[in-house]
C-alpha angles and dihedrals in degrees: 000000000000090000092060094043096055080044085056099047094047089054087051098045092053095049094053094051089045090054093041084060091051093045092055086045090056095040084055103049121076113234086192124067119246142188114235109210112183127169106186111311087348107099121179123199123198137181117222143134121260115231107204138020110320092213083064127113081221134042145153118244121206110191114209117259117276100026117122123227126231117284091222091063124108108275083243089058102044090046099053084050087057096048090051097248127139127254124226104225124185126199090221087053087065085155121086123158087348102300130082124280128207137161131227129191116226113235099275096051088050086062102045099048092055117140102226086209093076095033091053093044079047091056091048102042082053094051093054091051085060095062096050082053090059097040082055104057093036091063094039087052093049087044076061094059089251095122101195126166118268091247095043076066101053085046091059099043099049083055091053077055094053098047088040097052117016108038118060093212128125091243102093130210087243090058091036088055098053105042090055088048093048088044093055081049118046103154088058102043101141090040098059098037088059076052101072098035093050081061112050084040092050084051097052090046091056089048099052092043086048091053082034090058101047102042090058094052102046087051114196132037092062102056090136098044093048086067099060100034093051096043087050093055095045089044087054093045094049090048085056100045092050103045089043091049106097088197092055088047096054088044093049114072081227098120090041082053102049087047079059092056129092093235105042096125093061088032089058087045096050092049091053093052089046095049083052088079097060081048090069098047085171094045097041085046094051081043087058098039087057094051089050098047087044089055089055096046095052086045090057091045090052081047089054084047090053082049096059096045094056096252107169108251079205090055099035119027138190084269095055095048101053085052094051115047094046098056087045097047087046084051089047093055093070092101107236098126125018106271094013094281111171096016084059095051099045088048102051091045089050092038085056097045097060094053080051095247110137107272101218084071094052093059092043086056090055091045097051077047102060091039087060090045084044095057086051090057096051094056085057094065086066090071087059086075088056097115110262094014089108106047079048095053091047085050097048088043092047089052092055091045079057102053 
């Protein structure tokens, strides 16, 4: 009973800092639109309503009732924002009263203004992700010796989804994911748990080299981020190359400590299916290629996203972007609520402020994100009424209650 009721608190404790984040991301972004006026370090801010489409190169601005306008603006201007009238702005007119002019929609207008062609190509683009993601686990668990049929992977894997992304418990999809396999393989425990975390592993390394890549070649505007992504890499390689170096394992009193714990004898099941891996160098390398091909078609689907919402290409290209959502997506795995919701939109709007792209867009671009992910999660709740699926999940959960 106490076990159940840290377990509870935990759960609890997750979901209210995972709704404190949202709540700060929604406080900061503006849900009305807003024209942006700025002459050298003077920047003006003020709500309105667009008239028009927002996309446009023209529209029509009408600030709300009882905001000043800027003292620098044309007397014609500043007296038809007195008298409540609307202004015609241009965005090849960038200069008013002698600063720079831009408008920006509030949340709601992002959204409604959405084009359905790049959402659709996005959805797309994600589904088939997902089935690299399949086809990469099903060959690293038959690598492991767990031969499973091509589809009892995806079934697995869209219940990860569900578990990741849908239920707020402390049993994870990934958890979830491996219990079940190495129960449908009991002979190869071990084996098919490493699985699982040789994959998402394998996932989170080709995101980081991805981010890694391009921040090095676009050179400058991510100074800050190039540290951490880089150290993290590094970091990654030098664990690998430790913990794969035969030399650097007899030197090391590992082996003499894992026979101290509790738990050697897993532990030292676990290593050896670990070390089966490097046993394998091709299939570990397709394994990688299709990490690293996963990652860029989900960056070209979060592109086609940006398209939809109405995201400048000018303010926010192919190479942001494959800086962008890969450092974002790293930060949102940190579990706090169920598919990274809060983190990921903290991250895209201040990912797209510092390229100087306007940042409400960015979080409606990681919102429109996680729905599709969503989508894909729910779906995976069908394969719980697949006779049997339940009782496997309770027993997969139970055996994580026990350990």
């Amino acid at each position: 009973m106490a076990s159940r009721g840290n377990k509870g608190l935990m759960v609890f404790v997750r979901v209210a800092v995972g709704l404190l984040v949202l709540a700060f991301v929604a406080y900061k972004v503006p849900w009305r639109d807003q024209l942006v006026w700025q002459a050298g370090d003077v920047s003006v801010t003020v709500p309105g309503t667009i008239e028009g489409d927002w996309k446009a190169e023209a529209i029509r601005f009408l600030p709300d009732r009882g905001t000043p306008a800027p003292a620098e603006w044309p007397e014609s201007a500043r007296r038809s924002w007195s008298e409540g009238r609307s202004l015609p702005l241009s965005r090849e007119d960038t200069v008013f009263g002698g600063g720079r002019v831009k408008w920006e929609p509030g949340m709601p207008r992002a959204f409604s203004g959405m084009d359905s062609g790049p959402f659709v190509k996005a959805v797309l683009l994600f589904l088939f992700s997902f089935l690299i993601v399949v086809t990469r686990w099903w060959r690293l668990l038959a690598v492991a010796g767990c031969v499973t049929s091509w589809f009892n992977a995806l079934r697995l894997t869209f219940l990860g989804m569900f578990f990741n992304l849908v239920m707020p418990g402390l049993t994870g999809g990934d958890v979830i994911k491996a219990v079940i396999v190495a129960r449908e393989n009991p002979e190869r425990r071990a084996d098919a748990l490493v699985s699982v975390v040789v994959d998402r592993m394998l996932g989170m390394a080709s995101l980081a080299t991805v981010a890694a890549v391009v921040i090095v070649a676009v050179g400058s505007g991510f100074a800050e981020l190039r540290v951490w992504v880089l150290g993290l890499l590094a970091l990654g390689l030098v664990g690998l190359a430790v913990y794969a170096s035969p030399a650097v394992r007899r030197r090391l009193p590992l082996t003499r400590l894992v026979d101290r714990l509790p738990l050697g004898d897993k532990l030292r099941k676990l290593d050896r299916a670990a070390l089966t891996y490097l046993r394998h160098p091709l299939e570990l390398s397709i394994a990688v290629a299709l990490s690293l091909f996963n990652h860029v078609v989900i960056i070209v689907g979060v592109l086609h996203l940006g398209r939809a919402i109405g995201v400048d290409p000018a303010a926010v290209g192919l190479a942001d972007y494959f800086i962008v959502v890969p450092v974002a997506n790293i930060v949102s795995a940190v579990p706090v609520l169920p598919g990274g919701w809060g983190v990921g939109e903290a991250m895209y709007g201040g990912l797209f402020k510092t390229i100087g792209a306007d940042p409400t867009l960015g979080v409606a671009v990681s919102i429109l994100f996680r729905l599709t992910q969503l989508g894909f999660g729910l779906v995976g709740g069908l394969f719980l009424l697949v006779p049997g699926a339940q009782a496997a999940v309770r027993e997969a959960e139970a055996s994580v209650g026990e350990s």
